[in-house]
C-alpha positions in Angstrom: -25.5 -0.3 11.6 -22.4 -1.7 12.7 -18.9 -0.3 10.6 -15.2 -0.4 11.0 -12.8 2.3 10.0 -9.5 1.1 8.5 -7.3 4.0 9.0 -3.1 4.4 9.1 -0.7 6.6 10.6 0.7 7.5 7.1 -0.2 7.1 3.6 1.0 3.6 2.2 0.3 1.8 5.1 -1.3 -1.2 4.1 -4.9 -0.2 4.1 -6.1 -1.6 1.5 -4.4 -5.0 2.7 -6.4 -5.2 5.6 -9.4 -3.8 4.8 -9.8 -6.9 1.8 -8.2 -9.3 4.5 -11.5 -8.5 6.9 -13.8 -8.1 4.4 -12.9 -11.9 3.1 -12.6 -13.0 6.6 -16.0 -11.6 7.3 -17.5 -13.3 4.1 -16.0 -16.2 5.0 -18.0 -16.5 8.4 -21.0 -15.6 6.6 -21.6 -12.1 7.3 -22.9 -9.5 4.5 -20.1 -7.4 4.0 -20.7 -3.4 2.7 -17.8 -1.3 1.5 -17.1 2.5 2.0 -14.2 4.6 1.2 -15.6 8.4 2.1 -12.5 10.7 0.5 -11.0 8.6 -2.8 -7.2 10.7 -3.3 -7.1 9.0 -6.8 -9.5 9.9 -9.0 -10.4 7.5 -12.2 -12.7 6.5 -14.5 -14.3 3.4 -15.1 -17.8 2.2 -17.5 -18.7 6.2 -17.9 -18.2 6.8 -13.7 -15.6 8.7 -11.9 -14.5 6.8 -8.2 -11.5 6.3 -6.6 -8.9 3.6 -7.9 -8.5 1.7 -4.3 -12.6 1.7 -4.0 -13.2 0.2 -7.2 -10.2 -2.6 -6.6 -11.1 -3.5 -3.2 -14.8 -4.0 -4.5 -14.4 -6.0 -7.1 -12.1 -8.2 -4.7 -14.9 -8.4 -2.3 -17.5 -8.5 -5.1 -19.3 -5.6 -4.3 -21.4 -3.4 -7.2 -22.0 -0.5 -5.2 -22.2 3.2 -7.7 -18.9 4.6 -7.2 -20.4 7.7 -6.3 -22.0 6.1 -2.9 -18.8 4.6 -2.2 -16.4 7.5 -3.0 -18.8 10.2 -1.8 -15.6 12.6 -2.0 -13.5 12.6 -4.4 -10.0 14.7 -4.6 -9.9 16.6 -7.7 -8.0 19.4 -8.8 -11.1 20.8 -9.2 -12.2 19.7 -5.7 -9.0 20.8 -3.7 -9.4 24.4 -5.3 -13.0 25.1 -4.1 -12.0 23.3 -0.7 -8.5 25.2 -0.3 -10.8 28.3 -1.2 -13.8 27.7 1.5 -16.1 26.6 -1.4 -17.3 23.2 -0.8 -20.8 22.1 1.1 -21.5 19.6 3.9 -19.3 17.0 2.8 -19.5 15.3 6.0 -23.2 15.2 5.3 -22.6 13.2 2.0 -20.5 10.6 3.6 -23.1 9.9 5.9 -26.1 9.5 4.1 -23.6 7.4 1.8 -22.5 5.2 4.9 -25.8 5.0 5.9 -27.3 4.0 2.1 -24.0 1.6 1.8 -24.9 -0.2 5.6 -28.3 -1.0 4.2 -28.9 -4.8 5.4 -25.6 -5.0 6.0 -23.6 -7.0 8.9 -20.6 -5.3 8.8 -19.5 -2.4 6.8 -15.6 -1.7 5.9 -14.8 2.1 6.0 -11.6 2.8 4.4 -9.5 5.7 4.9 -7.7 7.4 2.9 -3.8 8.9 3.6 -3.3 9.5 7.4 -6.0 9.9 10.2 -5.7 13.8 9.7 -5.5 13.8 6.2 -8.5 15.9 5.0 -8.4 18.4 7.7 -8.4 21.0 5.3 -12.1 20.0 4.6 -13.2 18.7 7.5 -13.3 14.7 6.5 -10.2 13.9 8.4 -10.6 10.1 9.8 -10.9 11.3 13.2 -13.9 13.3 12.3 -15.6 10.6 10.3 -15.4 8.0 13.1 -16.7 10.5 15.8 -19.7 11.6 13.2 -20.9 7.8 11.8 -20.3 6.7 15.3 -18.2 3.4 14.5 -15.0 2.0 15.7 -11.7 1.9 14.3 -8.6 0.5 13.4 -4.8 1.9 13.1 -2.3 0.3 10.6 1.1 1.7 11.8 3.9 0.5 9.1 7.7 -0.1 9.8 9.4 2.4 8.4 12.7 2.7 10.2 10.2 2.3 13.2 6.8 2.5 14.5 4.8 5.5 15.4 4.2 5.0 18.4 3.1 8.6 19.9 0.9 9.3 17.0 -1.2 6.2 18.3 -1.2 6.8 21.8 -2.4 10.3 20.8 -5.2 8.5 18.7 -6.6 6.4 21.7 -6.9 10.1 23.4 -9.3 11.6 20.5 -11.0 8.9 19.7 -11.1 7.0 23.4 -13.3 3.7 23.3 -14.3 4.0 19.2 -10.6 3.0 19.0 -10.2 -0.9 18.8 -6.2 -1.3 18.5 -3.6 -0.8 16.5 -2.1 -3.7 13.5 1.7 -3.4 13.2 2.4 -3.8 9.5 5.8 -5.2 7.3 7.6 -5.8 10.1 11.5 -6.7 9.3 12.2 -10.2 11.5 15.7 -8.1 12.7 12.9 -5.5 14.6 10.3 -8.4 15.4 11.6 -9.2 19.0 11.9 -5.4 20.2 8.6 -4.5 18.7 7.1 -8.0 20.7 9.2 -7.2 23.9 9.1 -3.4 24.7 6.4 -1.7 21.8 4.1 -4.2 22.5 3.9 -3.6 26.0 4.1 0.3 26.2 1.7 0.3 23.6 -1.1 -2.1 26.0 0.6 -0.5 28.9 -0.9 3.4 26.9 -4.5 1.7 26.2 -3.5 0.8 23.1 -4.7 -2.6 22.0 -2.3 -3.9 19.2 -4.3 -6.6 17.3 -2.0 -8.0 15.0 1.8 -8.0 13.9 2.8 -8.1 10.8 6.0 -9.6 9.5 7.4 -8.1 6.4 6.4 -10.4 3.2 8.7 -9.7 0.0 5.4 -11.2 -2.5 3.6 -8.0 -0.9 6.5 -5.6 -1.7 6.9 -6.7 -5.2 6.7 -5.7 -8.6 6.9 -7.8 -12.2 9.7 -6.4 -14.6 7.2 -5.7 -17.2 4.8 -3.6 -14.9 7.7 -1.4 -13.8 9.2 -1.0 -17.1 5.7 0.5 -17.9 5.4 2.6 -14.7 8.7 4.1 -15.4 8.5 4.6 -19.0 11.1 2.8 -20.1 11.1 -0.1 -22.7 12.5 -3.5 -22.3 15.4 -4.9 -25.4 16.5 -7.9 -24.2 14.2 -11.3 -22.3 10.9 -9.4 -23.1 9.7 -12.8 -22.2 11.1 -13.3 -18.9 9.3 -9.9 -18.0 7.5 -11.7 -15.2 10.6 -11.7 -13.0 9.7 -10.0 -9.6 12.0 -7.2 -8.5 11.6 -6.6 -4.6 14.7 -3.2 -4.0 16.8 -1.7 -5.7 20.5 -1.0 -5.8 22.4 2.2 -8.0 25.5 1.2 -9.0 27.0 4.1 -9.2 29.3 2.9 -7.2 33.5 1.0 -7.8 33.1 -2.5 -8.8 34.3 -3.7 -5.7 31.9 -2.1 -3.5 28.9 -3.0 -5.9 29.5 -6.7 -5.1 29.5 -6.7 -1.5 26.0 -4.7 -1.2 24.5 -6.8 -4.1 25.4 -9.9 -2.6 23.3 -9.1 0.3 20.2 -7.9 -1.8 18.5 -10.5 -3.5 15.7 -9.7 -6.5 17.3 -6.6 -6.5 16.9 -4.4 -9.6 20.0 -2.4 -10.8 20.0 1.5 -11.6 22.7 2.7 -13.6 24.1 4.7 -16.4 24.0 3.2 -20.0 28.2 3.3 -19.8 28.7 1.3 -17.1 29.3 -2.1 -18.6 31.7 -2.7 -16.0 28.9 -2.9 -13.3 26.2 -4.0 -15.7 28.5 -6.9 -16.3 28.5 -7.9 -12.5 25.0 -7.4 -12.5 24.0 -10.2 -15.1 26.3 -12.4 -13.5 25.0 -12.0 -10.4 21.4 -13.1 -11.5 19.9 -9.5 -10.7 16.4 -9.6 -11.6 16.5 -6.5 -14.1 19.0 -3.8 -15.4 17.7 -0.4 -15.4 20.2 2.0 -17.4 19.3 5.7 -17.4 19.8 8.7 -19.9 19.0 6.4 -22.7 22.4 5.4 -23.4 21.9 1.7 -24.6 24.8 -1.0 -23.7 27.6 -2.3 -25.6 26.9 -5.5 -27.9 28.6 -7.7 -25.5 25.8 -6.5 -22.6 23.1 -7.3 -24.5 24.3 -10.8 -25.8 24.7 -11.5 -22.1 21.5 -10.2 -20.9 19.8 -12.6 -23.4 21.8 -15.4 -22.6 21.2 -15.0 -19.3 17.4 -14.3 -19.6 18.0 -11.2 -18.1 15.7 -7.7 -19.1 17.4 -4.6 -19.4 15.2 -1.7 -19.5 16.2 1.9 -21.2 14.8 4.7 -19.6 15.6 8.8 -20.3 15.8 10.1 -16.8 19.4 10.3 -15.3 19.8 7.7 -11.9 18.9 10.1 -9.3 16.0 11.0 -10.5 15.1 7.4 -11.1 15.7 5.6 -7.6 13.1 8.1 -6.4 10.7 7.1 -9.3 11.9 3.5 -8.0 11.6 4.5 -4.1 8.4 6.0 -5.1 6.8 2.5 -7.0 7.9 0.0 -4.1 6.0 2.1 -1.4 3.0 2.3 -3.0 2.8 -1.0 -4.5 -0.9 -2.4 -4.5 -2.2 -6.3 -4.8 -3.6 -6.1 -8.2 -2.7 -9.3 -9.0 -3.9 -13.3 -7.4 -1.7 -13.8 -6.1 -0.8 -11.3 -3.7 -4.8 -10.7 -3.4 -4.7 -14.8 -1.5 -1.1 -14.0 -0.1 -2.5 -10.5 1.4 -5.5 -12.5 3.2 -3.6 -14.9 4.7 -1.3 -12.9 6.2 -4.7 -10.9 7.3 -6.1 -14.1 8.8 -2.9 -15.7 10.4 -1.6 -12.6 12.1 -4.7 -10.4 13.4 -7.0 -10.8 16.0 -9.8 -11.1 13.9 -12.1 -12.7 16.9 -11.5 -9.6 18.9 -12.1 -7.3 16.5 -15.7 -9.4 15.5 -16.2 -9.1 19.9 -15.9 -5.2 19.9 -18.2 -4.7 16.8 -20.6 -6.8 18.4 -20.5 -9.7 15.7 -21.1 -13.0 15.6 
């Protein structure tokens, strides 16, 4: 049974991304592809079964019917973290391998997915480290940009898990960090042992969001352009700031949704002019008359939402990190990235793959 663990050095990572960018790939060159994520960290339902959200995405991408119980042999529960927190729960490593070794079945490759970071789930004992030393596979590290690379926490990794670790893929890298991370990372990292497989640049598709779905994440309800909710917001800006100020940071932000109080027509007027993407006005304070004429003029939406601004642009921070390709977009944008930018014939060498 040949498998591959996708793992990160932090939650958001861009797991999911890669693990469907192989998993294509690999169907692509004619290979029977299986599909594993051991710990699911977001429990749903879906035709009577309970699985894990990312499992049952990534499956139907791939085209996989495997029981979400097989795939998700752990799933995180409140119930679940209570008997684990309180020493209650049996061998789960035990049910992730008979489940590996049930999904593997007459498979050429399977894709293990992991879930969080590469120590997440040492409270239980299904940490990533654990699971690649008990199923006997080898693995892969996304590390994602953000402010920079972690760096120690993969040299560290190619110590505890020696040859099952393959290399490292550097994700949503910003071009202004590209030539550093090429020049010195690159070469420290190869220098430690590390292999680094892949670079990726940062792609703003991946990173973004339709109006309408964030207006529904957030709570909020659009009143003006409901049909131009398809507009993609990428940032965010709060303009809580003088008018003056405002103008030079929004100028350098483009598809960059606006947080700000309901009162501010000032700044909600520079925004529509400027062609921002949305308007997001807090504390449920709707605009003046002249606002919304503008905003419809301008095929603009403003969406009203009842939390104050702070607590919003974390709500906001919150989305844009844990974004997911759910659409067709990013699902053919995410695989080529995949395709272009890793060393997907390496990777196929150390598995033993044809």
């Amino acid at each position: 049974m040949v498998g591959i663990y996708v793992g990160s050095t932090s939650g958001y990572s861009g797991k999911n991304l890669i693990a469907m960018g192989l998993g294509l790939k690999f169907q692509k060159d004619g290979l029977n592809v299986g599909y594993i994520k051991p710990v699911g960290a977001v429990p749903v339902e879906k035709d009577g079964k309970m699985g894990d959200e990312d499992a049952f995405f990534v499956q139907d991408v791939l085209g996989l019917k495997e029981d979400p119980e097989v795939v998700t042999p752990v799933l995180v529960t409140e119930e679940f973290k209570t008997k684990a927190f309180g020493g209650l729960t049996h061998d789960l490593m035990g049910d992730i391998k008979r489940s590996y070794e049930a999904v593997s079945k007459g498979k050429d490759v399977t894709i293990v997915a992991g879930s969080g970071s590469m120590y997440s789930g040492k409270y239980c004992n299904v940490d990533a480290v654990e699971v690649v030393r008990t199923l006997g596979i080898k693995s892969i590290v996304i590390d994602r940009c953000s402010k920079e690379l972690n760096y120690d926490y993969l040299v560290v990794l190619k110590d505890a898990l020696g040859d099952q670790f393959i290399g490292t893929i550097l994700n949503d890298i910003p071009a202004d960090y590209m030539d550093e991370v090429k020049n010195r990372l690159t070469p420290f990292l190869e220098r430690s042992g590390v292999k680094v497989l892949g670079i990726l640049p940062r792609d703003p598709l991946l990173g973004a969001v339709q109006v309408g779905e964030l207006a529904q994440r957030l709570g909020g309800r659009v009143v003006t352009a409901k049909d131009k909710a398809d507009r993609v917001v990428e940032n965010f800006l709060i303009g809580s700031m003088q008018v003056e100020n405002f103008m030079t940071h929004f100028r350098k932000n483009k598809n960059t949704a606006i947080i700000m109080g309901g009162d501010r027509s000032d700044v909600q007027l520079v925004a529509l002019e400027g062609e921002c993407p949305c308007l997001i006005l807090t504390g449920n304070i709707y605009p003046n008359d002249i606002i919304l004429t503008r905003a419809e003029v301008k095929g603009i939406p403003i969406i009203i939402v009842r939390d104050d601004t702070f607590t919003m642009s974390k709500k906001m921070d919150a989305i844009l990190s844990r974004l997911k390709l759910r659409d067709l977009v990013k699902i053919q944008q995410g695989a080529q990235v995949v395709s272009n930018n890793v060393d997907i014939p390496y990777i196929k060498e150390q598995l033993g793959l044809k």
